[in-house]
C-alpha angles and dihedrals in degrees: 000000000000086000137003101282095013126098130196124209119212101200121212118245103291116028123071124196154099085277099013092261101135118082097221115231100226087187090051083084093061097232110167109080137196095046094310119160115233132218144166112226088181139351127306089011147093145201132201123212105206125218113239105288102029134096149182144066087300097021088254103145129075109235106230111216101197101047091089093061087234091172118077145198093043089312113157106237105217119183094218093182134352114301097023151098136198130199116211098205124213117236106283103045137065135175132095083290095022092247097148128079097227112227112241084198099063089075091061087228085176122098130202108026083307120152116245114203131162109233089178146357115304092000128096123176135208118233093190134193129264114287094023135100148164130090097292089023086265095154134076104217111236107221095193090056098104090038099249090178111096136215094024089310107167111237127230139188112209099169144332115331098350129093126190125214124218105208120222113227114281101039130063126185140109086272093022087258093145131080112213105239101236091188102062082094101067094237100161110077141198089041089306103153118232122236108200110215124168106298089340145068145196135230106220090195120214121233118312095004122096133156127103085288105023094252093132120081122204095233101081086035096098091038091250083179112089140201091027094318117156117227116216122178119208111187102311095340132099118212123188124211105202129199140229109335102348121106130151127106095291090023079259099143132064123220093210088054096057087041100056091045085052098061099033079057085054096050094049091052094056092048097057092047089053 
C-alpha cells in the first residue's frame, strides 16, 4: 500500500486501470507505420504486417533493394516503384540480375548456311560459304565484278561462286585469253606469209602474186594474151591459151595469115620461073 488507507493496483500486460479492469487495444496506437497492418496474436502484444519494401518492428524502415548488389556482371541496380528492384545489364548479359552471358548466336545472326561462333564476350563472328561476304554473309559475291572475261568476252553468273565467259569470235579459252590462230590454215598462198589479228589475218604476198590469199599472179594482170587469148599462171610461169587460128607465145600470130603469104610467096615464085 503506497499510504495508510490507499491501494495500488500493478496490471498485468494487457489490461490499464484503477483495478486493471480495462483490455488494453494495442492497435488502438496505431503502431505499425507506412501503411503496415497491425494484429494481436495474443494479449499485451502486436504484430505488424509490413507492405512490400518496408521493414521493422513497426515497419519503419524503408527496405533498400538494391543494398544487397542483386545484379551481377557490372549490371546498375535502379528501385523503379516501391518493393522492387531493376538491373540495367551491360552488353553481354541478360537475365533479372543479369547472371547470364547472352549468346549472340541464338539469334542466328548468320545468313546463307554461314557458322556463327563467339570468339569473345559480346562479340560472334560469321565464317561464311564460298561465294558469300559481309558481316553476317549477307552478300552474294559477284564474280564478274572485276571483269575476268578478255578480249570483249560477255560474263555470266550461273550459279554460286562460278562465272562463264561467252567468246567473241576470234578468241577461246575459259576467260577468252586465247586468239584463235587464223593462220594455222594456211590460208596465204604462192609463199605469201600469214599475219594472225584478232578474228582476222593478212596475206603478205610474195613478188608477182597479189589477191586476199595470194591466189593472183601479176603475169596475166596487163592481158598479155592477144586476139582472145586466155592468160593462165602457173607458179612463176604465163601460159596463153590462144583461139581459133592464133598461136604464138602472147596468141600474137595467125595461122591464115602465114598461110596466105605463103602461098602468095608461091605464086610469085612460079611466076617468075615461067
Amino acid at each position: 500500500m503506497p499510504s495508510l488507507g490507499t491501494y495500488k493496483c500493478h496490471c498485468v500486460t494487457g489490461y490499464t486501470g484503477t483495478t486493471c479492469e480495462t483490455d488494453i487495444v494495442e492497435c488502438s496506437s496505431n503502431p505499425c507505420q507506412n501503411g503496415a497492418t497491425c494484429s494481436m496474436p495474443s494479449l499485451g502484444t502486436y504484430k505488424c504486417h509490413c507492405v512490400t519494401g518496408y521493414t521493422g518492428t513497426t515497419c519503419e524502415t524503408d527496405i533498400r533493394e538494391c543494398s544487397s548488389n542483386p545484379c551481377k556482371n557490372g549490371a546498375t541496380c535502379s528501385m523503379p516503384s516501391l518493393g522492387t528492384y531493376k538491373c540495367q545489364c551491360v552488353t553481354g548479359y541478360t537475365g533479372t540480375n543479369c547472371e547470364t552471358d547472352a549468346d549472340e548466336c541464338s539469334s542466328r545472326p548468320c545468313q546463307n548456311g554461314a557458322t556463327c561462333s563467339t570468339p569473345e564476350l559480346d562479340m560472334y563472328q560469321c565464317a561464311c560459304l564460298t561465294g558469300y561476304t559481309g558481316t553476317n554473309c549477307e552478300t552474294d559475291i559477284d564474280e564478274c565484278l572485276p571483269s575476268p572475261c578478255h578480249h570483249g568476252g560477255t560474263c555470266s553468273t550461273p550459279q554460286i561462286n562460278m562465272f562463264s565467259c561467252v567468246c567473241p569470235t576470234g578468241v577461246t579459252g575459259t576467260t577468252c585469253e586465247t586468239d584463235i590462230d587464223e593462220c594455222a590454215s594456211r590460208p596465204c598462198l604462192n609463199g605469201g606469209r600469214c599475219q594472225d589479228g584478232l578474228n582476222e589475218y593478212q596475206c603478205n604476198c610474195a613478188s608477182g602474186f597479189t589477191g586476199i590469199h595470194c591466189d593472183r599472179g601479176l603475169l596475166c594482170r596487163k592481158s598479155p594474151c592477144k586476139n582472145g587469148g586466155t592468160c593462165t599462171e602457173t607458179g612463176r610461169k604465163r601460159t596463153c591459151k590462144c583461139v581459133g587460128s592464133f598461136t604464138g607465145d602472147g596468141c600474137e600470130k595467125s595461122k591464115l595469115l602465114h598461110s596466105y603469104i605463103m602461098s602468095c610467096l608461091n605464086v610469085e615464085m612460079w611466076m617468075y620461073q615461067t
